[in-house]
Each structure stands twice: as C-alpha cells, then as structure tokens.
N, C-alpha and C positions, 0 to 999 in steps of 0.2 A: 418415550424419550426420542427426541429430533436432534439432528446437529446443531439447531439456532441454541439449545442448551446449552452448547460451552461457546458461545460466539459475546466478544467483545465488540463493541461496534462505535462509533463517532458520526455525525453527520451533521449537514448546516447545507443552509439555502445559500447560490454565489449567486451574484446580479452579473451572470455571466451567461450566453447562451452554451449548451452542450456542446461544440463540435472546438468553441475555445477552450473550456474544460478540458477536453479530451486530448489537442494541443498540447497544454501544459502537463497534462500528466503522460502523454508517451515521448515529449520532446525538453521538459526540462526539470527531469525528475532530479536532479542533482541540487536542486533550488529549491526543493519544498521535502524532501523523503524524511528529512530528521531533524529534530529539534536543534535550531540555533543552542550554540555555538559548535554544534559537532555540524558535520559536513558530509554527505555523500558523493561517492564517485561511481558511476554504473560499468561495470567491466561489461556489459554485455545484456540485452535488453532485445532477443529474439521474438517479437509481439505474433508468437502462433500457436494455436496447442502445439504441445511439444518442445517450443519453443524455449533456450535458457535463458532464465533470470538471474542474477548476480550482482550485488551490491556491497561495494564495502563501505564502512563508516567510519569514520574518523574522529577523537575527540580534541579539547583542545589544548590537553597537556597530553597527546600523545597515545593514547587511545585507540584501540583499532579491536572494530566486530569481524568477526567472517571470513572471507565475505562470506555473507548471506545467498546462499545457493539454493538455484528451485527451478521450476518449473513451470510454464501457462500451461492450463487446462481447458480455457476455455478464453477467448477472444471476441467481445461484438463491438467493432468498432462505433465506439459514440452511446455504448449503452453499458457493457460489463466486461470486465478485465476478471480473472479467476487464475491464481499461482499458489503454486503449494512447495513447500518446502520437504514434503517426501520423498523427494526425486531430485537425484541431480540432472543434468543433459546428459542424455540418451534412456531414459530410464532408468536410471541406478537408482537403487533403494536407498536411503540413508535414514536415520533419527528424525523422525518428522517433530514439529512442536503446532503446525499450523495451516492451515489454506486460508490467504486472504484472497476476498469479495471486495471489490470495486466497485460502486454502481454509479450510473449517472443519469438522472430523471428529467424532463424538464418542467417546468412549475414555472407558467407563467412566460414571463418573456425571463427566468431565471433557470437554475438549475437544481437540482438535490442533487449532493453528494454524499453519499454512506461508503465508508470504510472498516470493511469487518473482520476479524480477527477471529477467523472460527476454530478451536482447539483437538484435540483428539480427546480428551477426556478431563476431571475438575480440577486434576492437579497441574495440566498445561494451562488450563483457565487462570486458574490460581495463582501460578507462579507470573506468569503474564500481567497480572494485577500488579503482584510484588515489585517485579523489574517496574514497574511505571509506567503501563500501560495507559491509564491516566497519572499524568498528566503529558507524558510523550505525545500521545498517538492527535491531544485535543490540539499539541502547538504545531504539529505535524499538520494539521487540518484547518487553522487559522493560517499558518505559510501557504498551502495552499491555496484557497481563500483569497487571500491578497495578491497572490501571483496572477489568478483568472482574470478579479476584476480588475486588476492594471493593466492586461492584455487587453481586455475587452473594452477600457477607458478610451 
C-alpha cells in the first residue's frame, strides 16, 4: 500500500501558461477555493514550509467551516504547493483528515493542473467522498480554470 491509495484527485488542461496559474492560485485564492455560492476568506497564506495556511468559508445562509488550519510542507514555486492539515502554525499537532498536492505541469503552450486530496486512511477517503468531494472539489477546479484563462486572455 502507497499513500496515492487514499488520494482524491481532480485535474484538467488550462490554455494558460504555468507562472499565470501559479498567480492565481497564490494571489487570489479567495476567488476560486470553494464552490460558488459559499465564499472564501484567507486569514493567513504563509507560502513556506512551515509556513500557516488558514482559511475560512463561508456559506450563503450563514454557514461558516473552520477555519481550516495547516500547514506548507513543501513549496516549488510554479511547480508544487504541499499543506496538510496535521499541524497547526508552529508545529502543533492536531486531528489531521488530509495533505493536499498541488501540481502544475506544462503541456504544451498550456498547463496541467492536479488537485489532490490525500487522506490518512479509507475512512478519511470515505467520508471525503460523503462531504462531496465530488462534486465540490470538480467546481472548485472549473473556478479555477476560468480565473487562469481570463488572466491569461
């Protein structure tokens, strides 16, 4: 058994070059993080290992996740982003559910984008399906998507 076993993933080709991809997703994550009609607000988006991640969400009868607290593990500017939710800022251990993978490839005068969802074991898998991983994560990834190529228009 490997980790890519409990890994959720999404991805799609943007007719955008990588370094605009990579723009949008460290500069206006507030615009593409979650499924219309709910809303992101980024309390805090420290792009280093180490570094905190924090996001809350918002729905539109009033709704509110988290925020959502973690941690970068791993930073390549214009290639891969890596945060996990095991850790808050400074190391603190908490209830992990996940480490999400970033990727951004280039393909062409285009890009690949993969967004992964890798779990700690079938039942974080599981229950991640249940919440709506599809179809969350695929409009999560069309916002996306149309944020790049209108940048890059």
């Amino acid at each position: 058994m490997n980790g890519a076993d409990y890994d959720l993933s999404v991805t799609c080709t943007i007719a955008a070059p990588r370094a605009t991809c990579w723009r949008v997703w460290t500069d206006r994550k507030e615009e593409w993080f979650c499924p219309k009609p709910w809303r992101a607000e980024v309390i805090e988006e420290d792009l280093r290992p180490g570094g905190r991640s924090a996001v809350q969400m918002f729905g539109p009868d009033g709704e509110e996740t988290g925020p959502m607290e973690g941690v970068f593990l791993d930073v390549v500017p214009g290639e891969r982003i890596v945060t996990t939710d095991a850790y808050a800022a400074g190391w603190v251990p908490q209830t992990p559910f996940m480490t999400a993978i970033w990727t951004f490839a280039d393909e062409g005068q285009h890009t690949r984008f993969t967004a992964t969802a890798r779990h700690w074991d079938a039942e974080a898998k599981a229950r991640h399906l249940e919440m709506g991983f599809h179809p969350g994560w695929d409009q999560m990834m069309a916002q996306f998507k149309a944020l790049c190529e209108a940048a890059a228009g």
